[in-house]
C-alpha positions as CSV (number, residue, x, y, z in Angstrom):
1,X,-52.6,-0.1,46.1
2,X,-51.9,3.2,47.3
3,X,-54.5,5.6,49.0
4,X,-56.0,8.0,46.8
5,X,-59.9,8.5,48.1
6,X,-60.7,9.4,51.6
7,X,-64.4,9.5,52.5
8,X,-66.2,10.1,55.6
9,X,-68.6,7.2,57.0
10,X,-69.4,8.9,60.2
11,X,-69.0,13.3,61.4
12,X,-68.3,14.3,64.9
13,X,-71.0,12.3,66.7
14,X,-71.6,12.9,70.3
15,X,-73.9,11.2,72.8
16,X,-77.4,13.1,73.3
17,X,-79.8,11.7,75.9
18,X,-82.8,11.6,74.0
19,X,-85.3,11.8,77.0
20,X,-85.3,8.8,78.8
21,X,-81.5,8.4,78.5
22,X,-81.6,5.1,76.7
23,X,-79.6,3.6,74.5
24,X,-79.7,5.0,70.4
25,X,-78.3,4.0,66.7
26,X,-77.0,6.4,64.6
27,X,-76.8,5.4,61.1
28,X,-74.3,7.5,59.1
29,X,-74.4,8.1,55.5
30,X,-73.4,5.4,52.8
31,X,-70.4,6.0,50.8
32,X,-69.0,4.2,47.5
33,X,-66.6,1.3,48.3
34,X,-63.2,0.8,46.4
35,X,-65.0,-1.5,43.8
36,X,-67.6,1.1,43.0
37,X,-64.8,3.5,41.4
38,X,-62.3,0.8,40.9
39,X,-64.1,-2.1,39.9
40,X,-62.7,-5.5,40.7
41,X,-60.5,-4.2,43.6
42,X,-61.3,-5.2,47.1
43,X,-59.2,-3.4,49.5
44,X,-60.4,-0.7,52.2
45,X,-59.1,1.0,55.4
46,X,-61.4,2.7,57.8
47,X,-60.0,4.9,60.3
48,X,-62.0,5.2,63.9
49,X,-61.7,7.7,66.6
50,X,-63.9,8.0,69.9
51,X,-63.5,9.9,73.2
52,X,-65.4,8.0,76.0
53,X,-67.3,6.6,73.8
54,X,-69.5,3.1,74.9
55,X,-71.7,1.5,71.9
56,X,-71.1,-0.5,69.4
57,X,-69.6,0.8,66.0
58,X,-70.4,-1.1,63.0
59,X,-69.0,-1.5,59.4
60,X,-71.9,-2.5,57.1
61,X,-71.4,-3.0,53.2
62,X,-73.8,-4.0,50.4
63,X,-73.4,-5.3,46.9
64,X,-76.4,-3.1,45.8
65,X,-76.2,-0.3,43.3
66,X,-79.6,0.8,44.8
67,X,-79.5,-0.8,48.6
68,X,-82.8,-1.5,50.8
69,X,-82.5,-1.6,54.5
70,X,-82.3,-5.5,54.0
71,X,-79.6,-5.0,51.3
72,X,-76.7,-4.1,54.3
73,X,-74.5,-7.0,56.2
74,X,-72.1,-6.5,58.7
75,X,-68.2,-6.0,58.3
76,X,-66.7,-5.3,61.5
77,X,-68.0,-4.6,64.8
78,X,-65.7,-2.3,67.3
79,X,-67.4,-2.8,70.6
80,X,-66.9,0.3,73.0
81,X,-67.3,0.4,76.4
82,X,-66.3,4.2,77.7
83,X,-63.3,4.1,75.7
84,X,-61.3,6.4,74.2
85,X,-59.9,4.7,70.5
86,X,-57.7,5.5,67.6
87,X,-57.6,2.7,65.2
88,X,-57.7,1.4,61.4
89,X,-58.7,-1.9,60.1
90,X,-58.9,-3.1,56.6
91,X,-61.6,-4.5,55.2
92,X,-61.6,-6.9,52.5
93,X,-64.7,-7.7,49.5
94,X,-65.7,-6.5,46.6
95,X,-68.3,-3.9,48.3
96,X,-70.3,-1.0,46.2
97,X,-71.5,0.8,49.2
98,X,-70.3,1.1,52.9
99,X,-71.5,2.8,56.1
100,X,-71.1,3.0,59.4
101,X,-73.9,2.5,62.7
102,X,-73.3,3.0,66.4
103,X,-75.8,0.3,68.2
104,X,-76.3,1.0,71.9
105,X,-74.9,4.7,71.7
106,X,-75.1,5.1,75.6
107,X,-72.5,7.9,76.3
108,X,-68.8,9.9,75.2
109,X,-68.6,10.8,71.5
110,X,-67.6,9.5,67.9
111,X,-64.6,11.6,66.3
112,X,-64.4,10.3,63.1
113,X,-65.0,7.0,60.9
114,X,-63.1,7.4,58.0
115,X,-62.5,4.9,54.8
116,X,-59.7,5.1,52.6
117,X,-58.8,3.1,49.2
């Protein structure tokens, strides 16, 4: 299948110390999977880029048309530990929504998280 839809999971996210300088999640916005346009197909990339970054940066999807907090599940996990990372996976299922979280956002910055189908 070629790449035809490019969608962003995640802007330019940079660390912020929100007072005490703990730990944050940032929860981006939720974008159609390949199976939402596509139907039965399965297949998408995401792209990642940090700088510095240390947190832990999460694919969630959902089979949902209408997802709840409790609808999401994880999909990959990129653990970062003051890193900088340019990197794709591919992630496999039949998914009508995915997003992307940074647990323990601590420090550096998020460039991009990207998905393609």
């Amino acid at each position: 299948m070629s790449q035809g839809v490019t969608l962003q999971l995640l802007p330019q996210t940079a660390y912020h110390n929100p007072g005490n300088g703990a730990p944050y999640t940032v929860v981006g916005n939720s974008q159609p999977a390949a199976s939402y346009y596509l139907g039965n197909q399965n297949l998408q990339t995401v792209n990642i880029s940090t700088t510095t970054c240390t947190g832990n940066i999460i694919i969630e999807a959902t089979l949902a048309s209408k997802p709840l907090d409790s609808d999401w599940f994880e999909v990959y996990n990129l653990p970062t530990s003051n890193t900088n990372t340019s990197m794709y996976t591919n992630i496999t299922g039949t998914f009508v929504y995915i997003r992307a979280v940074i647990q323990d956002f601590s420090y550096g910055g998020v460039n991009y998280v990207n998905l393609s189908y």
